[in-house]
HTML snippet that shows the backbone in 3Dmol.js (N, CA, C, O; Angstrom):
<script src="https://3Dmol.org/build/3Dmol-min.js"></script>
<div id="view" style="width:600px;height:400px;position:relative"></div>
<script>
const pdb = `
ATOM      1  N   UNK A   1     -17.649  16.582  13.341  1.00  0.00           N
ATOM      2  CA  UNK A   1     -17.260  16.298  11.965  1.00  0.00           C
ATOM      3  C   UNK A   1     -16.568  14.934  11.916  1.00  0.00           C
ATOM      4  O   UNK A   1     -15.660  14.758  12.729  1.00  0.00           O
ATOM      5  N   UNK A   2     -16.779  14.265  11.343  1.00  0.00           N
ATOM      6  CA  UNK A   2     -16.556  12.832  11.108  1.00  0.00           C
ATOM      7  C   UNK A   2     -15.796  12.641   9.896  1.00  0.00           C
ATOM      8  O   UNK A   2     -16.119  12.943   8.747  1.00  0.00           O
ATOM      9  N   UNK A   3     -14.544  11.995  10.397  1.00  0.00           N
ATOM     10  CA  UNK A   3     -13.262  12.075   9.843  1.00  0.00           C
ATOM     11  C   UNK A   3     -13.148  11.370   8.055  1.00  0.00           C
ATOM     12  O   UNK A   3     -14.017  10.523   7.851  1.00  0.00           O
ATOM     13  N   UNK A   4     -12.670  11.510   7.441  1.00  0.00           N
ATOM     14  CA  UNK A   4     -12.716  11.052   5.448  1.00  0.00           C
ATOM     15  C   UNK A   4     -11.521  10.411   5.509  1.00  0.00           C
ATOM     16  O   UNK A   4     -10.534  10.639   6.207  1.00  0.00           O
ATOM     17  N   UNK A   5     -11.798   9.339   4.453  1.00  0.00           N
ATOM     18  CA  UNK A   5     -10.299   8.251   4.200  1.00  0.00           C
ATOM     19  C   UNK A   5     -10.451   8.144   2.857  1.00  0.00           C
ATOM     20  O   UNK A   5     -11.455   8.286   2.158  1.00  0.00           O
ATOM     21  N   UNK A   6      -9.202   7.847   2.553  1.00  0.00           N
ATOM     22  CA  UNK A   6      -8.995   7.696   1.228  1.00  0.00           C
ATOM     23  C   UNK A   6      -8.457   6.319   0.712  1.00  0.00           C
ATOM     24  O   UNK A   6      -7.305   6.286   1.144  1.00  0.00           O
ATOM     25  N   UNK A   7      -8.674   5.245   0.061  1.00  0.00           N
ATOM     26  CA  UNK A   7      -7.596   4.078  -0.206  1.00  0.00           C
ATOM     27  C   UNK A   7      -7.099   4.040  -2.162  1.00  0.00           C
ATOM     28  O   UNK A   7      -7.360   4.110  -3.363  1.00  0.00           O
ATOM     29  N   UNK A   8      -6.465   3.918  -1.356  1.00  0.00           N
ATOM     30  CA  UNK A   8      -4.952   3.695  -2.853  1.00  0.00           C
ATOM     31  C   UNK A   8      -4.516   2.883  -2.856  1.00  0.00           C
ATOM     32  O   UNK A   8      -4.130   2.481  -1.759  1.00  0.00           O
ATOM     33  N   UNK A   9      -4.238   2.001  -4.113  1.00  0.00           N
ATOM     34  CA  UNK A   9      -4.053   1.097  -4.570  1.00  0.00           C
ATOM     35  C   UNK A   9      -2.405   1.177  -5.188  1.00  0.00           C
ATOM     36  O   UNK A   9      -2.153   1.971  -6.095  1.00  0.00           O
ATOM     37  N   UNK A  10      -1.401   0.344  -4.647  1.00  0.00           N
ATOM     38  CA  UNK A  10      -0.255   0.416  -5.388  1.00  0.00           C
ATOM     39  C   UNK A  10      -0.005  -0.569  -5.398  1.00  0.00           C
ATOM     40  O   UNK A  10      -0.182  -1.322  -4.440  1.00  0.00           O
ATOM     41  N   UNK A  11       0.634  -0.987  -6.795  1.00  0.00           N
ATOM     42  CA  UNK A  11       0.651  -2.269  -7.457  1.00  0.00           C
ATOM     43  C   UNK A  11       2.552  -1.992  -6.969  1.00  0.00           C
ATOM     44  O   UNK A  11       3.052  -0.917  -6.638  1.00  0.00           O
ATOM     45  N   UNK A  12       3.089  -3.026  -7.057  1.00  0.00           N
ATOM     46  CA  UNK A  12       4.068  -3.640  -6.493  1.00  0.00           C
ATOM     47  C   UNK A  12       4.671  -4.931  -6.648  1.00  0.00           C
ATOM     48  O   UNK A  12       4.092  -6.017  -6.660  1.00  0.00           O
ATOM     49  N   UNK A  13       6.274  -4.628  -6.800  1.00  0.00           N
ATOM     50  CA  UNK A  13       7.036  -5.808  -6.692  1.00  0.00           C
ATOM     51  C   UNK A  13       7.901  -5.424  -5.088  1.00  0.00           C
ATOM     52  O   UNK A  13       8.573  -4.457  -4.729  1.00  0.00           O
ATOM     53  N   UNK A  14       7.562  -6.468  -4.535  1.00  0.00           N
ATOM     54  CA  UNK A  14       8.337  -6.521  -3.231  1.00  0.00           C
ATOM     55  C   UNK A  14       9.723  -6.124  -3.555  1.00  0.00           C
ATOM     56  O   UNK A  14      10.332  -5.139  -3.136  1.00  0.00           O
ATOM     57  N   UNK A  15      10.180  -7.169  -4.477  1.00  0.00           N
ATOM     58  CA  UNK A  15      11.992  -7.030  -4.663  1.00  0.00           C
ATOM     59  C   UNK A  15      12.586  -5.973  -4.987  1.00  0.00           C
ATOM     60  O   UNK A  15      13.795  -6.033  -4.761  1.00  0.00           O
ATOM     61  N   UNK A  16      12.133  -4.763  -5.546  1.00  0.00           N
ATOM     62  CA  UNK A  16      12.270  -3.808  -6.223  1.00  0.00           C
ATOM     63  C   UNK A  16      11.702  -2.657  -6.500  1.00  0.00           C
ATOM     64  O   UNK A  16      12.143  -1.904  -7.368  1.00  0.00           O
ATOM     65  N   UNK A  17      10.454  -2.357  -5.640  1.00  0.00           N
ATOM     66  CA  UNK A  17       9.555  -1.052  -5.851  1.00  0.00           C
ATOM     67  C   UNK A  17       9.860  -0.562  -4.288  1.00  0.00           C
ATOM     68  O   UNK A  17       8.868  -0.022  -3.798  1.00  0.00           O
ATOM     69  N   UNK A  18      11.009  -0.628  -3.397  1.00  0.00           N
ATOM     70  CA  UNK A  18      10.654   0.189  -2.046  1.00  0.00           C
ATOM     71  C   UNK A  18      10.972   1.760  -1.954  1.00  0.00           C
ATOM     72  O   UNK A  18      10.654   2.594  -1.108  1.00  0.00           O
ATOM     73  N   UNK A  19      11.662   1.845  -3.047  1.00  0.00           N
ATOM     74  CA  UNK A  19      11.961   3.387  -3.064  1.00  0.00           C
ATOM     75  C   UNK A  19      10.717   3.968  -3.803  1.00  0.00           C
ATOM     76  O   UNK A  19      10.275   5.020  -3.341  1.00  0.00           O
ATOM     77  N   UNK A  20       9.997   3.349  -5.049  1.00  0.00           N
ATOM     78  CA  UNK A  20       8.722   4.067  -5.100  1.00  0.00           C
ATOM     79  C   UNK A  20       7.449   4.033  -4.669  1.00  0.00           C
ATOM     80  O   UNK A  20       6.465   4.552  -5.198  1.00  0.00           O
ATOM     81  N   UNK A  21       7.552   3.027  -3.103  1.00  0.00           N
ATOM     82  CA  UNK A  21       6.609   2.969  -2.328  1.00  0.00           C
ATOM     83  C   UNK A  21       6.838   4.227  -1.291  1.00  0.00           C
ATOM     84  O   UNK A  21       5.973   4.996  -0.872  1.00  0.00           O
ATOM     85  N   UNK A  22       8.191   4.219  -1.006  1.00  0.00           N
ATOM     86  CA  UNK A  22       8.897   5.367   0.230  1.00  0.00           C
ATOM     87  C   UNK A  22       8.586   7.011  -0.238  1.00  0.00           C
ATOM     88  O   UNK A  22       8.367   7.922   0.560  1.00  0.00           O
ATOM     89  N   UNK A  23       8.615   7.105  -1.344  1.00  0.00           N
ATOM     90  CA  UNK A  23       7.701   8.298  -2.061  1.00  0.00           C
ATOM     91  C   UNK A  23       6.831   8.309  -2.561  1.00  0.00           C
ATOM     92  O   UNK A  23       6.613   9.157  -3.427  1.00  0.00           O
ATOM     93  N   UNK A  24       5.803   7.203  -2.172  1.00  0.00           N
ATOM     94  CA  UNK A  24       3.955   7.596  -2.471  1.00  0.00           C
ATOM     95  C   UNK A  24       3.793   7.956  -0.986  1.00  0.00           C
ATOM     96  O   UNK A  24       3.066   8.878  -0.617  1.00  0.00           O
ATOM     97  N   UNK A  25       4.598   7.085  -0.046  1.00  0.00           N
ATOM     98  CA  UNK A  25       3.910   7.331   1.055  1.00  0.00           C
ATOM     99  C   UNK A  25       4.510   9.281   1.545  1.00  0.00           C
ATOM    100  O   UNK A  25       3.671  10.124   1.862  1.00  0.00           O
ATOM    101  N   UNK A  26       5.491   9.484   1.509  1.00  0.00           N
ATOM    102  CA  UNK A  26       5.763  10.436   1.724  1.00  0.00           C
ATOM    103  C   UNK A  26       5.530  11.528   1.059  1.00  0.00           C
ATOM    104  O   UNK A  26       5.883  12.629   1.481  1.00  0.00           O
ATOM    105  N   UNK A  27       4.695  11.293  -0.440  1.00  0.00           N
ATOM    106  CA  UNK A  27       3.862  12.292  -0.755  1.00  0.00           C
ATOM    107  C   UNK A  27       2.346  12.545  -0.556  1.00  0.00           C
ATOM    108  O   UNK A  27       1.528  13.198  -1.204  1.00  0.00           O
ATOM    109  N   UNK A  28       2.254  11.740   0.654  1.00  0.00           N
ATOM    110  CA  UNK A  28       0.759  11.665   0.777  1.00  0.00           C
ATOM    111  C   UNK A  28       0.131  12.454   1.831  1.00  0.00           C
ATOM    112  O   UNK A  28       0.683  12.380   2.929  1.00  0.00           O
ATOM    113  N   UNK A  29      -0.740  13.078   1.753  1.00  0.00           N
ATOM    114  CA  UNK A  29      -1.342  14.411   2.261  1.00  0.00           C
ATOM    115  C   UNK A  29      -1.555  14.412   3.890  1.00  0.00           C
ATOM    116  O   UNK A  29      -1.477  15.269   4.771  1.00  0.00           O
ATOM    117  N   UNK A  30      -1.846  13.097   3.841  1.00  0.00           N
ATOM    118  CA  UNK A  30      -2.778  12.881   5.366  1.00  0.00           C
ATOM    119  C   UNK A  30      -2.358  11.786   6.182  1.00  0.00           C
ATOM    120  O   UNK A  30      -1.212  11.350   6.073  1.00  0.00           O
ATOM    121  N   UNK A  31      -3.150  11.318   6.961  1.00  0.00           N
ATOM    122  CA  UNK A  31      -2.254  10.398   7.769  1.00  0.00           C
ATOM    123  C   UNK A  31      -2.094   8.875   7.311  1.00  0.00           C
ATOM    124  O   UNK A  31      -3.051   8.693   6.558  1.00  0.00           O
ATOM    125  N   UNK A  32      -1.373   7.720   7.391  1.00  0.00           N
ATOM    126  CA  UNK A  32      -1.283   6.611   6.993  1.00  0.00           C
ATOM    127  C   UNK A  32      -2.001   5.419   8.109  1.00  0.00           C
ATOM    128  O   UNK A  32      -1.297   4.734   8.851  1.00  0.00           O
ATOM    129  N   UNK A  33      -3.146   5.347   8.076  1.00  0.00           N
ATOM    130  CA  UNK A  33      -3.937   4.257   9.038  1.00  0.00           C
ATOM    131  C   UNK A  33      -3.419   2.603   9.007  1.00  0.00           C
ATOM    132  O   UNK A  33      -2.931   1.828   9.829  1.00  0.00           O
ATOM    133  N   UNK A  34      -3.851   2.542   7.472  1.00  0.00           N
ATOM    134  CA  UNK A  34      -3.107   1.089   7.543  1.00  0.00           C
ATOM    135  C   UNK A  34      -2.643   0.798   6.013  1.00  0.00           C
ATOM    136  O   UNK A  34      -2.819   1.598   5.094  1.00  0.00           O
ATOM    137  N   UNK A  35      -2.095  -0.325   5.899  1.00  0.00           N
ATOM    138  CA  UNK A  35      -0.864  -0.720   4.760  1.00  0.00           C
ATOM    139  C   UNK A  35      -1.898  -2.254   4.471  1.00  0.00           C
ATOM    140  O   UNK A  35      -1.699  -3.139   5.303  1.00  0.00           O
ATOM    141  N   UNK A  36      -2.914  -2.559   3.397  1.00  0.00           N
ATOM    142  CA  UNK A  36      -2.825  -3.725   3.553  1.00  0.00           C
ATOM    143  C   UNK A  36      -2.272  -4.686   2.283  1.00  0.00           C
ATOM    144  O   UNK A  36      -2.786  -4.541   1.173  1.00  0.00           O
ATOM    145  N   UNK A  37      -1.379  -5.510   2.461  1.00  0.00           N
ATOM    146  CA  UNK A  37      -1.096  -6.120   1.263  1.00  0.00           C
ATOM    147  C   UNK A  37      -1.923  -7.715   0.854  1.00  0.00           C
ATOM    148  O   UNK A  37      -2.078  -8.763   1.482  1.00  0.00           O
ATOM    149  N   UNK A  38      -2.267  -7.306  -0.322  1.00  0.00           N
ATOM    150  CA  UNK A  38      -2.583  -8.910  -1.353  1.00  0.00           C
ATOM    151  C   UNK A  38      -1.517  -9.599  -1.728  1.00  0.00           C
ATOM    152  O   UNK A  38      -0.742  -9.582  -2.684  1.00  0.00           O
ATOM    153  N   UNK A  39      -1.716 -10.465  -0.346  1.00  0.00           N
ATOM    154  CA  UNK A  39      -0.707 -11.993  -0.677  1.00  0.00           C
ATOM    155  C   UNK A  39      -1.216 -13.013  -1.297  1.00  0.00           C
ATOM    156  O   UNK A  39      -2.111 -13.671  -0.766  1.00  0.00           O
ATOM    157  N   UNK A  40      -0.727 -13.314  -2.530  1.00  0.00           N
ATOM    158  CA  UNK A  40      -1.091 -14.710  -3.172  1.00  0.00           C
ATOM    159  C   UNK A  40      -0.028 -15.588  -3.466  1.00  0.00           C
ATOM    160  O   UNK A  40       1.125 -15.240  -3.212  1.00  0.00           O
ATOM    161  N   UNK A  41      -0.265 -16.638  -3.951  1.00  0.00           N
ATOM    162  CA  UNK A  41       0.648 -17.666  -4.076  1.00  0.00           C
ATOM    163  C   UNK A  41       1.042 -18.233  -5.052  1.00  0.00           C
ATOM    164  O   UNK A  41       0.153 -18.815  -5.673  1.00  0.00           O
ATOM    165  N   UNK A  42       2.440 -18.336  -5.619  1.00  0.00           N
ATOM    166  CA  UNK A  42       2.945 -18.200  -6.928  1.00  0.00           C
ATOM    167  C   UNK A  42       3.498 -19.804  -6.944  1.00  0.00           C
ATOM    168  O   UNK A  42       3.017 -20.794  -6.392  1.00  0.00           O
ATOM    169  N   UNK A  43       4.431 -19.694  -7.604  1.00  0.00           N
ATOM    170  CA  UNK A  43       5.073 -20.995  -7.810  1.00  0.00           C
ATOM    171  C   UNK A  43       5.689 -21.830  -6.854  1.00  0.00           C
ATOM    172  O   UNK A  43       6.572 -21.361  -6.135  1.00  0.00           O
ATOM    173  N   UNK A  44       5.288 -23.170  -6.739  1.00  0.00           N
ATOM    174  CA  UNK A  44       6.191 -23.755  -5.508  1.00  0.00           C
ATOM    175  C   UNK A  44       5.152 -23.298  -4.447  1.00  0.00           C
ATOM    176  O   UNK A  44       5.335 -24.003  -3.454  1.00  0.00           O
ATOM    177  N   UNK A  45       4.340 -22.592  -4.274  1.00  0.00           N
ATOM    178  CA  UNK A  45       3.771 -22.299  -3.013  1.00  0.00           C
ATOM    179  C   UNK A  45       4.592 -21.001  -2.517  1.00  0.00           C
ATOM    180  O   UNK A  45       5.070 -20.862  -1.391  1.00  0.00           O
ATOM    181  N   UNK A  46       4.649 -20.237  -3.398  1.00  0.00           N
ATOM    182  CA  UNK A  46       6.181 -18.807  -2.599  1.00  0.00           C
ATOM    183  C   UNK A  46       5.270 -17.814  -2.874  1.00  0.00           C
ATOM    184  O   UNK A  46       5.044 -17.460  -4.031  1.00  0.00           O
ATOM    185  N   UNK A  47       4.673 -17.286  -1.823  1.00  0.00           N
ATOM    186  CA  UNK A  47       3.890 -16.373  -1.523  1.00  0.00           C
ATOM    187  C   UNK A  47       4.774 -15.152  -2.343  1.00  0.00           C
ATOM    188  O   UNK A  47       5.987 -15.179  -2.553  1.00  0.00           O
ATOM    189  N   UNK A  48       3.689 -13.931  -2.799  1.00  0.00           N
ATOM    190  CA  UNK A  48       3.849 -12.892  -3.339  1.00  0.00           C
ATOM    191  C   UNK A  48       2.785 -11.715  -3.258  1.00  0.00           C
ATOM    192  O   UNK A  48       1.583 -11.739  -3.526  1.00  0.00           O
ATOM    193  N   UNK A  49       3.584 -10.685  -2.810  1.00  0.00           N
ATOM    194  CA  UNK A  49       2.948  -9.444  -2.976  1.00  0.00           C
ATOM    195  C   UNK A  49       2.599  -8.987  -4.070  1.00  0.00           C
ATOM    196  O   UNK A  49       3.478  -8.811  -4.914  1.00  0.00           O
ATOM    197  N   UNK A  50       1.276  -8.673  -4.371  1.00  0.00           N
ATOM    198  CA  UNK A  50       0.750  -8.104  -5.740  1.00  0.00           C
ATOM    199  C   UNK A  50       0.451  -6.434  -5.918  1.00  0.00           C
ATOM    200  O   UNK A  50       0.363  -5.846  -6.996  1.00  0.00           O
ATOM    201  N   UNK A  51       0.361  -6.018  -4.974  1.00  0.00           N
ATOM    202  CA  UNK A  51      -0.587  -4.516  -4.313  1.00  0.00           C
ATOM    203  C   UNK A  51      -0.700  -4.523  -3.000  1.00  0.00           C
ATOM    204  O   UNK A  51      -1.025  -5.479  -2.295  1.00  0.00           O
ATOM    205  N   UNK A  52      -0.350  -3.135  -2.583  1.00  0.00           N
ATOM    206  CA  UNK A  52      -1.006  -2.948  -1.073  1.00  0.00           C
ATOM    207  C   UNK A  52      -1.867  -2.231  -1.531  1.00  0.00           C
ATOM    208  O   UNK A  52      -1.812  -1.800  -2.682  1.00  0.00           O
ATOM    209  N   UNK A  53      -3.537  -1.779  -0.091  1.00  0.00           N
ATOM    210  CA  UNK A  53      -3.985  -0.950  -0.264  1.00  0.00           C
ATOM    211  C   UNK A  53      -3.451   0.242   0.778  1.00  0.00           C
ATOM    212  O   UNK A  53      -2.645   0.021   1.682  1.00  0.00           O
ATOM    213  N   UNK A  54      -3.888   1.204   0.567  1.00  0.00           N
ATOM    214  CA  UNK A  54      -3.289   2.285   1.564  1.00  0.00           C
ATOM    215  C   UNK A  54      -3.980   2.918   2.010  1.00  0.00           C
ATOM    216  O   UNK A  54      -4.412   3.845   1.325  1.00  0.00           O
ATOM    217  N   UNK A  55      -4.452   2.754   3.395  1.00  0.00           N
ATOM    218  CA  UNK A  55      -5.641   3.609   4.029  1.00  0.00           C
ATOM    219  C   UNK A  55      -5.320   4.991   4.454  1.00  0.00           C
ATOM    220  O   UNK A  55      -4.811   5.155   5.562  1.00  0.00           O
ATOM    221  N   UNK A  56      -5.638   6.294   3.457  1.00  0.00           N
ATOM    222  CA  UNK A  56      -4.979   7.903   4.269  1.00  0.00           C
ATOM    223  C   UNK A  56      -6.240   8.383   5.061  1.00  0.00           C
ATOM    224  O   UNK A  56      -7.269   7.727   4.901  1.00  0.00           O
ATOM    225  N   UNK A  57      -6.261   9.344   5.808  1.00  0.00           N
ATOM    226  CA  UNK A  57      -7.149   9.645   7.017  1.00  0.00           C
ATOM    227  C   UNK A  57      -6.547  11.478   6.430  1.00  0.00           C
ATOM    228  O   UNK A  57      -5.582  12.202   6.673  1.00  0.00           O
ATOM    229  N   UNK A  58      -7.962  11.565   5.463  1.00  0.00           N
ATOM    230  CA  UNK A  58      -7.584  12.883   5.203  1.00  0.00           C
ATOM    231  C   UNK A  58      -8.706  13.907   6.230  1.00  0.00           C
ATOM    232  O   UNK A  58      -9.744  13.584   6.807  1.00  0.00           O
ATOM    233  N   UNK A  59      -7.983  15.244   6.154  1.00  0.00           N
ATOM    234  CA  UNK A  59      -8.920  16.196   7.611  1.00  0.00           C
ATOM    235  C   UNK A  59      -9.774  16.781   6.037  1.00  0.00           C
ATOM    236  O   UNK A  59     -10.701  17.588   6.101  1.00  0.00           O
TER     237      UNK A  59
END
`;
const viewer = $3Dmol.createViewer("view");
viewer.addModel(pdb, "pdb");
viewer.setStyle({}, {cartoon: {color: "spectrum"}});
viewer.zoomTo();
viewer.render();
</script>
C-alpha cells in the first residue's frame, strides 16, 4: 500500500501568526514531511513570508 499526502496551504504573517501556525500543525492528523515557505521580496529588498505549504503523510 503506497503511502497518501496531503498539502495545505497557510497563509501567514511571520511576525504574528506562530501561535496559529502551532495549532494547525498540532491539529493535524498525520505526519508533518515538510514545511515549505513562499519567500518573496518586499520593500528595500526585505524578504517575506507569504504562505507555507504543508506536506501531511496521511495512513
Amino acid at each position: 500500500m503506497s503511502p497518501k499526502y496531503r498539502v495545505h496551504r497557510f497563509g501567514l504573517r511571520m511576525t504574528a501568526d506562530q501561535d496559529r501556525l502551532e495549532q494547525f500543525l498540532n491539529g493535524l492528523e498525520g505526519e508533518v514531511v515538510s514545511i515549505v515557505p513562499n519567500v518573496t521580496l518586499g520593500f528595500f529588498w526585505a524578504h517575506r513570508v507569504d504562505f507555507v505549504l504543508v506536506v501531511e503523510k496521511v495512513a
